[in-house]
C-alpha positions in Angstrom: 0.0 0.0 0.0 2.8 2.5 0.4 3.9 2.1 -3.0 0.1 2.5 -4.3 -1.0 5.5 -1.5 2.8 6.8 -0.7 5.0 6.0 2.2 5.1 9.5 4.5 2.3 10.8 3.4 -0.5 10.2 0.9 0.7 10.8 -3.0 -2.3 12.0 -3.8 -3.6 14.7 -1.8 -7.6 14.2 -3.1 -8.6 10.7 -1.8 -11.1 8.5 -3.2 -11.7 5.8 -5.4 -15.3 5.5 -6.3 -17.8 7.7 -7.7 -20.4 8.4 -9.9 -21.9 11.6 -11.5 -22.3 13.1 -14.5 -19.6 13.8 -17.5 -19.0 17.6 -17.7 -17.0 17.7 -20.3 -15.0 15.6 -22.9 -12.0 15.4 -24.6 -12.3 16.1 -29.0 -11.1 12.0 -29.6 -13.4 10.9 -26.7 -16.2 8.0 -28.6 -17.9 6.7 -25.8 -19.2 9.1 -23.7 -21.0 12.3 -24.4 -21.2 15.7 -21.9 -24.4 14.7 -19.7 -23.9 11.0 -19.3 -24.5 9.6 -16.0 -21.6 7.3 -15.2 -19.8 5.7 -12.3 -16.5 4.1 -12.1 -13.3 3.1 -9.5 -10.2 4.8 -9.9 -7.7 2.4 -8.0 -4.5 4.4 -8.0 -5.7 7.8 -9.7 -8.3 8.6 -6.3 -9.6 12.1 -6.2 -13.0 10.9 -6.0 -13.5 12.9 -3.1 -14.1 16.2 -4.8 -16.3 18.4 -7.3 -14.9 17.2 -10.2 -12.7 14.4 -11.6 -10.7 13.6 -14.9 -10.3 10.1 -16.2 -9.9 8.6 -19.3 -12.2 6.8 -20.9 -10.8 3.7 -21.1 -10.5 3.4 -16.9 -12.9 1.3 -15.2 -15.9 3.6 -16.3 -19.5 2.8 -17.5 -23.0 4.4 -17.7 -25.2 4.2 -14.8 -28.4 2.4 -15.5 -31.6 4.6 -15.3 -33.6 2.3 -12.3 -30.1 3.5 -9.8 -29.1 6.7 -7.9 -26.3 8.1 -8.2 -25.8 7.3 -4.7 -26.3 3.5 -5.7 -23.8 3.3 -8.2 -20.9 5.3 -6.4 -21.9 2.3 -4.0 -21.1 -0.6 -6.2 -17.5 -0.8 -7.7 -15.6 -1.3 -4.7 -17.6 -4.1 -3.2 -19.2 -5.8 -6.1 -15.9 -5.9 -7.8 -13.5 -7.4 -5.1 -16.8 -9.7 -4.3 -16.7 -10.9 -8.1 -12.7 -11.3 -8.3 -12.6 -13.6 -5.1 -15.4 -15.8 -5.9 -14.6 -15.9 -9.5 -10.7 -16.9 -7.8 -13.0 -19.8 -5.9 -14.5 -21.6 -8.8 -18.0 -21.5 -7.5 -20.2 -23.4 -9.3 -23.7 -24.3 -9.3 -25.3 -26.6 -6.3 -22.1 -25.8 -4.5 -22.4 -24.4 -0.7 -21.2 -21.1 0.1 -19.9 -19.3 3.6 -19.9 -15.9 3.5 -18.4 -14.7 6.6 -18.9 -11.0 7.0 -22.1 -11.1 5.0 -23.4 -7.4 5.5 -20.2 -5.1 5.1 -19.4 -3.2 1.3 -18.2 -6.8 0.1 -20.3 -9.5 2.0 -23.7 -7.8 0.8 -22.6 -8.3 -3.3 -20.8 -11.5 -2.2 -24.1 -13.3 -1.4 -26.0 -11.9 -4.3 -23.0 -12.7 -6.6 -22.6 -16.2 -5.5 -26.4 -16.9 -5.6 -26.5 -15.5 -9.2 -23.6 -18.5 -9.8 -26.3 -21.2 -8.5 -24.7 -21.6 -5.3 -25.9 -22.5 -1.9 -25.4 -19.8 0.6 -24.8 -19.2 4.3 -23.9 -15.8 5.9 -22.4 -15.0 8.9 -23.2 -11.7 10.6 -23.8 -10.3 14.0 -27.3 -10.0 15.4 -28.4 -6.9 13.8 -28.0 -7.7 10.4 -29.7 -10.9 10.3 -32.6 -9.6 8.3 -30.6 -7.5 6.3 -28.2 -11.0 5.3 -31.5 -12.9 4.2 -33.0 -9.8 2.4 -30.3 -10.6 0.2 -31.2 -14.0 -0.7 -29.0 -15.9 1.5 -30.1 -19.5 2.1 -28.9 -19.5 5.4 -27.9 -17.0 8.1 -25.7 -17.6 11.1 -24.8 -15.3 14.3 -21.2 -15.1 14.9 -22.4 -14.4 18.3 -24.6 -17.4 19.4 -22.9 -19.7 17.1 -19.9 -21.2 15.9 -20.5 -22.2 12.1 -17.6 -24.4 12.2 -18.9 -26.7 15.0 -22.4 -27.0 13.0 -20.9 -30.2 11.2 -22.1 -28.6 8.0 -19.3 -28.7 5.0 -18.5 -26.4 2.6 -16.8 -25.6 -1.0 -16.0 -22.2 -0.4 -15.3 -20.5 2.7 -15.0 -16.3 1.4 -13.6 -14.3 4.6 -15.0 -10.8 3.5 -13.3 -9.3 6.4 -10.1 -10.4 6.0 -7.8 -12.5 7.7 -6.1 -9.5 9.4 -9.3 -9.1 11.2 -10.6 -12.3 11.3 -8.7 -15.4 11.4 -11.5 -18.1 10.9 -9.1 -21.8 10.8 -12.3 -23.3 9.1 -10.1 -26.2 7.4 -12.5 -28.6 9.5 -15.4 -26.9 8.0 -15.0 -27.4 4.5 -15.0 -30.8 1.6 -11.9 -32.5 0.3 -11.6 -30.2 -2.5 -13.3 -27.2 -0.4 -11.1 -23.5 -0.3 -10.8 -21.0 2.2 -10.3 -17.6 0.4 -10.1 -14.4 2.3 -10.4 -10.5 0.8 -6.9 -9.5 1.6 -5.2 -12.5 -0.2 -3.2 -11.0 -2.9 -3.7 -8.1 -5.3 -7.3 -8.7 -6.9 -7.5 -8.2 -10.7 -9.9 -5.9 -11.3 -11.2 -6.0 -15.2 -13.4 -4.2 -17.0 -15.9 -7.6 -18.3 -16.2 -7.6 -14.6 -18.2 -3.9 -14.3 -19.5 -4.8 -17.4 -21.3 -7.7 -15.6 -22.0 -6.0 -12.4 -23.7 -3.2 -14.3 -26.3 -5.6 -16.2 -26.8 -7.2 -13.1 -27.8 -4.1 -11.2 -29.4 -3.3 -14.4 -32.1 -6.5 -14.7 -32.4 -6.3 -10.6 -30.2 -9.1 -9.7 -28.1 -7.6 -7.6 -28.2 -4.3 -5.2 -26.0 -1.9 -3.7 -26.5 -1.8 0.2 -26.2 2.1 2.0 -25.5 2.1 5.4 -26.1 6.0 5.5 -25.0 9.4 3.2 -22.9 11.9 4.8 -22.1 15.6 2.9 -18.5 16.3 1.9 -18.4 18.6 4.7 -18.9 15.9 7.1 -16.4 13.4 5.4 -14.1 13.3 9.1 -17.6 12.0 10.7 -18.6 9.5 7.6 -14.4 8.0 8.1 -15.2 7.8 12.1 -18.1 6.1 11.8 -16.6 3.5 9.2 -14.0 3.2 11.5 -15.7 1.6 13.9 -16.5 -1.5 11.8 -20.4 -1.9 12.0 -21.3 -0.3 8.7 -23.7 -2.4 6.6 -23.4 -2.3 2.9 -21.7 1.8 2.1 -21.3 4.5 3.4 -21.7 7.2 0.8 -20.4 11.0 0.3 -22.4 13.6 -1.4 -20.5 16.1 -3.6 -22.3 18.9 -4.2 -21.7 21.1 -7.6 -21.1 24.8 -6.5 -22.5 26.9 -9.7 
Protein backbone atom coordinates (compact mmCIF):
# COMPACT_ATOMS: atom_id res chain seq x y z
CA UNK A 1 0.00 0.00 0.00
CA UNK A 2 2.80 2.51 0.40
CA UNK A 3 3.85 2.11 -2.97
CA UNK A 4 0.09 2.53 -4.32
CA UNK A 5 -1.03 5.54 -1.49
CA UNK A 6 2.78 6.79 -0.66
CA UNK A 7 4.97 6.02 2.17
CA UNK A 8 5.14 9.47 4.49
CA UNK A 9 2.28 10.80 3.36
CA UNK A 10 -0.50 10.23 0.92
CA UNK A 11 0.67 10.85 -2.97
CA UNK A 12 -2.26 11.95 -3.79
CA UNK A 13 -3.58 14.71 -1.81
CA UNK A 14 -7.62 14.17 -3.10
CA UNK A 15 -8.63 10.74 -1.84
CA UNK A 16 -11.14 8.54 -3.15
CA UNK A 17 -11.68 5.82 -5.39
CA UNK A 18 -15.26 5.50 -6.34
CA UNK A 19 -17.76 7.73 -7.67
CA UNK A 20 -20.40 8.40 -9.86
CA UNK A 21 -21.93 11.58 -11.47
CA UNK A 22 -22.33 13.06 -14.45
CA UNK A 23 -19.60 13.82 -17.51
CA UNK A 24 -18.96 17.55 -17.66
CA UNK A 25 -17.01 17.67 -20.33
CA UNK A 26 -14.96 15.63 -22.85
CA UNK A 27 -11.99 15.40 -24.62
CA UNK A 28 -12.32 16.08 -28.95
CA UNK A 29 -11.05 12.05 -29.58
CA UNK A 30 -13.43 10.86 -26.68
CA UNK A 31 -16.18 8.03 -28.60
CA UNK A 32 -17.88 6.68 -25.84
CA UNK A 33 -19.17 9.07 -23.73
CA UNK A 34 -21.00 12.35 -24.35
CA UNK A 35 -21.16 15.73 -21.94
CA UNK A 36 -24.37 14.74 -19.73
CA UNK A 37 -23.86 10.96 -19.30
CA UNK A 38 -24.55 9.62 -15.96
CA UNK A 39 -21.58 7.35 -15.24
CA UNK A 40 -19.80 5.66 -12.29
CA UNK A 41 -16.48 4.08 -12.06
CA UNK A 42 -13.32 3.12 -9.51
CA UNK A 43 -10.22 4.82 -9.90
CA UNK A 44 -7.69 2.35 -8.00
CA UNK A 45 -4.50 4.37 -7.98
CA UNK A 46 -5.69 7.80 -9.71
CA UNK A 47 -8.29 8.57 -6.30
CA UNK A 48 -9.61 12.13 -6.22
CA UNK A 49 -12.98 10.95 -6.00
CA UNK A 50 -13.50 12.86 -3.08
CA UNK A 51 -14.06 16.18 -4.83
CA UNK A 52 -16.31 18.41 -7.29
CA UNK A 53 -14.88 17.18 -10.21
CA UNK A 54 -12.73 14.44 -11.65
CA UNK A 55 -10.69 13.62 -14.92
CA UNK A 56 -10.35 10.05 -16.17
CA UNK A 57 -9.92 8.58 -19.31
CA UNK A 58 -12.19 6.82 -20.94
CA UNK A 59 -10.81 3.75 -21.11
CA UNK A 60 -10.51 3.41 -16.91
CA UNK A 61 -12.95 1.25 -15.22
CA UNK A 62 -15.91 3.62 -16.30
CA UNK A 63 -19.54 2.80 -17.49
CA UNK A 64 -22.95 4.44 -17.74
CA UNK A 65 -25.20 4.15 -14.75
CA UNK A 66 -28.44 2.41 -15.48
CA UNK A 67 -31.62 4.58 -15.25
CA UNK A 68 -33.60 2.35 -12.32
CA UNK A 69 -30.14 3.52 -9.82
CA UNK A 70 -29.11 6.74 -7.91
CA UNK A 71 -26.31 8.08 -8.19
CA UNK A 72 -25.79 7.34 -4.66
CA UNK A 73 -26.25 3.50 -5.73
CA UNK A 74 -23.80 3.33 -8.22
CA UNK A 75 -20.90 5.31 -6.40
CA UNK A 76 -21.91 2.27 -4.01
CA UNK A 77 -21.10 -0.59 -6.22
CA UNK A 78 -17.49 -0.80 -7.72
CA UNK A 79 -15.59 -1.26 -4.66
CA UNK A 80 -17.57 -4.14 -3.16
CA UNK A 81 -19.25 -5.79 -6.08
CA UNK A 82 -15.90 -5.92 -7.79
CA UNK A 83 -13.50 -7.36 -5.06
CA UNK A 84 -16.77 -9.65 -4.30
CA UNK A 85 -16.69 -10.89 -8.14
CA UNK A 86 -12.75 -11.28 -8.33
CA UNK A 87 -12.62 -13.58 -5.12
CA UNK A 88 -15.37 -15.82 -5.92
CA UNK A 89 -14.59 -15.94 -9.52
CA UNK A 90 -10.74 -16.93 -7.81
CA UNK A 91 -13.05 -19.85 -5.86
CA UNK A 92 -14.49 -21.64 -8.82
CA UNK A 93 -17.95 -21.51 -7.50
CA UNK A 94 -20.18 -23.42 -9.30
CA UNK A 95 -23.66 -24.25 -9.34
CA UNK A 96 -25.29 -26.61 -6.25
CA UNK A 97 -22.11 -25.77 -4.51
CA UNK A 98 -22.36 -24.44 -0.75
CA UNK A 99 -21.22 -21.07 0.09
CA UNK A 100 -19.94 -19.32 3.64
CA UNK A 101 -19.92 -15.87 3.53
CA UNK A 102 -18.39 -14.70 6.58
CA UNK A 103 -18.85 -11.00 7.00
CA UNK A 104 -22.09 -11.12 5.04
CA UNK A 105 -23.40 -7.45 5.54
CA UNK A 106 -20.21 -5.09 5.07
CA UNK A 107 -19.40 -3.21 1.26
CA UNK A 108 -18.22 -6.83 0.07
CA UNK A 109 -20.29 -9.50 2.01
CA UNK A 110 -23.66 -7.82 0.81
CA UNK A 111 -22.60 -8.30 -3.28
CA UNK A 112 -20.85 -11.47 -2.20
CA UNK A 113 -24.14 -13.26 -1.39
CA UNK A 114 -26.04 -11.92 -4.26
CA UNK A 115 -23.02 -12.75 -6.59
CA UNK A 116 -22.65 -16.16 -5.49
CA UNK A 117 -26.44 -16.92 -5.62
CA UNK A 118 -26.46 -15.49 -9.18
CA UNK A 119 -23.61 -18.50 -9.77
CA UNK A 120 -26.33 -21.25 -8.54
CA UNK A 121 -24.67 -21.63 -5.28
CA UNK A 122 -25.95 -22.51 -1.85
CA UNK A 123 -25.41 -19.75 0.62
CA UNK A 124 -24.76 -19.17 4.26
CA UNK A 125 -23.88 -15.78 5.86
CA UNK A 126 -22.44 -15.00 8.85
CA UNK A 127 -23.16 -11.75 10.59
CA UNK A 128 -23.77 -10.30 14.04
CA UNK A 129 -27.35 -10.03 15.35
CA UNK A 130 -28.38 -6.86 13.77
CA UNK A 131 -28.03 -7.68 10.38
CA UNK A 132 -29.69 -10.92 10.25
CA UNK A 133 -32.56 -9.58 8.26
CA UNK A 134 -30.61 -7.52 6.29
CA UNK A 135 -28.19 -10.97 5.29
CA UNK A 136 -31.53 -12.94 4.16
CA UNK A 137 -32.96 -9.83 2.44
CA UNK A 138 -30.33 -10.56 0.25
CA UNK A 139 -31.16 -14.03 -0.70
CA UNK A 140 -29.02 -15.94 1.46
CA UNK A 141 -30.09 -19.55 2.08
CA UNK A 142 -28.90 -19.50 5.44
CA UNK A 143 -27.93 -17.01 8.08
CA UNK A 144 -25.67 -17.63 11.11
CA UNK A 145 -24.76 -15.33 14.32
CA UNK A 146 -21.20 -15.05 14.93
CA UNK A 147 -22.37 -14.36 18.27
CA UNK A 148 -24.59 -17.41 19.36
CA UNK A 149 -22.88 -19.72 17.12
CA UNK A 150 -19.91 -21.23 15.88
CA UNK A 151 -20.46 -22.21 12.07
CA UNK A 152 -17.64 -24.37 12.20
CA UNK A 153 -18.88 -26.72 14.96
CA UNK A 154 -22.40 -27.01 13.04
CA UNK A 155 -20.89 -30.16 11.22
CA UNK A 156 -22.12 -28.59 8.00
CA UNK A 157 -19.31 -28.73 5.04
CA UNK A 158 -18.46 -26.41 2.58
CA UNK A 159 -16.82 -25.59 -1.02
CA UNK A 160 -16.01 -22.24 -0.39
CA UNK A 161 -15.27 -20.53 2.74
CA UNK A 162 -14.98 -16.31 1.44
CA UNK A 163 -13.61 -14.27 4.60
CA UNK A 164 -15.00 -10.81 3.46
CA UNK A 165 -13.30 -9.29 6.36
CA UNK A 166 -10.06 -10.42 6.05
CA UNK A 167 -7.83 -12.45 7.71
CA UNK A 168 -6.12 -9.55 9.41
CA UNK A 169 -9.27 -9.08 11.23
CA UNK A 170 -10.59 -12.30 11.34
CA UNK A 171 -8.65 -15.39 11.36
CA UNK A 172 -11.48 -18.12 10.86
CA UNK A 173 -9.10 -21.79 10.84
CA UNK A 174 -12.26 -23.29 9.10
CA UNK A 175 -10.09 -26.24 7.42
CA UNK A 176 -12.53 -28.56 9.49
CA UNK A 177 -15.43 -26.90 8.04
CA UNK A 178 -14.95 -27.35 4.46
CA UNK A 179 -15.04 -30.79 1.55
CA UNK A 180 -11.89 -32.53 0.32
CA UNK A 181 -11.60 -30.24 -2.46
CA UNK A 182 -13.26 -27.19 -0.39
CA UNK A 183 -11.13 -23.50 -0.33
CA UNK A 184 -10.82 -20.95 2.21
CA UNK A 185 -10.27 -17.60 0.43
CA UNK A 186 -10.06 -14.40 2.31
CA UNK A 187 -10.39 -10.46 0.84
CA UNK A 188 -6.94 -9.54 1.63
CA UNK A 189 -5.16 -12.54 -0.17
CA UNK A 190 -3.20 -10.98 -2.95
CA UNK A 191 -3.75 -8.11 -5.30
CA UNK A 192 -7.33 -8.74 -6.91
CA UNK A 193 -7.53 -8.19 -10.73
CA UNK A 194 -9.94 -5.89 -11.28
CA UNK A 195 -11.18 -6.03 -15.17
CA UNK A 196 -13.40 -4.19 -16.96
CA UNK A 197 -15.93 -7.62 -18.35
CA UNK A 198 -16.22 -7.64 -14.62
CA UNK A 199 -18.22 -3.93 -14.29
CA UNK A 200 -19.49 -4.84 -17.42
CA UNK A 201 -21.34 -7.70 -15.61
CA UNK A 202 -22.03 -6.04 -12.39
CA UNK A 203 -23.68 -3.17 -14.33
CA UNK A 204 -26.29 -5.62 -16.23
CA UNK A 205 -26.79 -7.19 -13.13
CA UNK A 206 -27.85 -4.10 -11.23
CA UNK A 207 -29.37 -3.30 -14.45
CA UNK A 208 -32.06 -6.48 -14.69
CA UNK A 209 -32.40 -6.28 -10.65
CA UNK A 210 -30.22 -9.06 -9.67
CA UNK A 211 -28.11 -7.63 -7.63
CA UNK A 212 -28.23 -4.26 -5.21
CA UNK A 213 -26.00 -1.89 -3.69
CA UNK A 214 -26.53 -1.77 0.24
CA UNK A 215 -26.16 2.05 1.99
CA UNK A 216 -25.47 2.15 5.36
CA UNK A 217 -26.10 6.01 5.47
CA UNK A 218 -24.95 9.40 3.22
CA UNK A 219 -22.93 11.86 4.79
CA UNK A 220 -22.09 15.62 2.93
CA UNK A 221 -18.55 16.28 1.87
CA UNK A 222 -18.42 18.62 4.68
CA UNK A 223 -18.90 15.90 7.05
CA UNK A 224 -16.39 13.42 5.42
CA UNK A 225 -14.11 13.33 9.10
CA UNK A 226 -17.58 12.05 10.70
CA UNK A 227 -18.65 9.47 7.56
CA UNK A 228 -14.41 7.95 8.07
CA UNK A 229 -15.23 7.83 12.07
CA UNK A 230 -18.09 6.05 11.76
CA UNK A 231 -16.58 3.45 9.23
CA UNK A 232 -13.97 3.21 11.53
CA UNK A 233 -15.73 1.59 13.93
CA UNK A 234 -16.53 -1.50 11.82
CA UNK A 235 -20.45 -1.87 12.02
CA UNK A 236 -21.25 -0.34 8.72
CA UNK A 237 -23.71 -2.37 6.60
CA UNK A 238 -23.42 -2.27 2.93
CA UNK A 239 -21.70 1.76 2.07
CA UNK A 240 -21.29 4.47 3.38
CA UNK A 241 -21.70 7.17 0.81
CA UNK A 242 -20.41 10.95 0.29
CA UNK A 243 -22.43 13.62 -1.40
CA UNK A 244 -20.49 16.14 -3.59
CA UNK A 245 -22.26 18.87 -4.18
CA UNK A 246 -21.70 21.06 -7.59
CA UNK A 247 -21.06 24.80 -6.51
CA UNK A 248 -22.52 26.94 -9.66
Amino acid sequence: MGFAIGFKKPRKPILGMVFAGEVESIGKDVKLFRKGDPVYGFDRYGFGAYAEYKCISERSLLVKKPTNISFEEAAAIPFGGLLALHYLKKGDVQSGQKVLIYGASGAVGTFAIQLAKCMGAEVTGVCSTVNLELVKSLGADKVIDYTKEDFKKSGELYDLIFNAVGKKKVKLHCEHALNKNGRHITVDDGSPKIQMDDLFLLNELIEEGQVRAVIDRCYPLEQIIKAHRYVDKGHKKGNVIINVVKVK
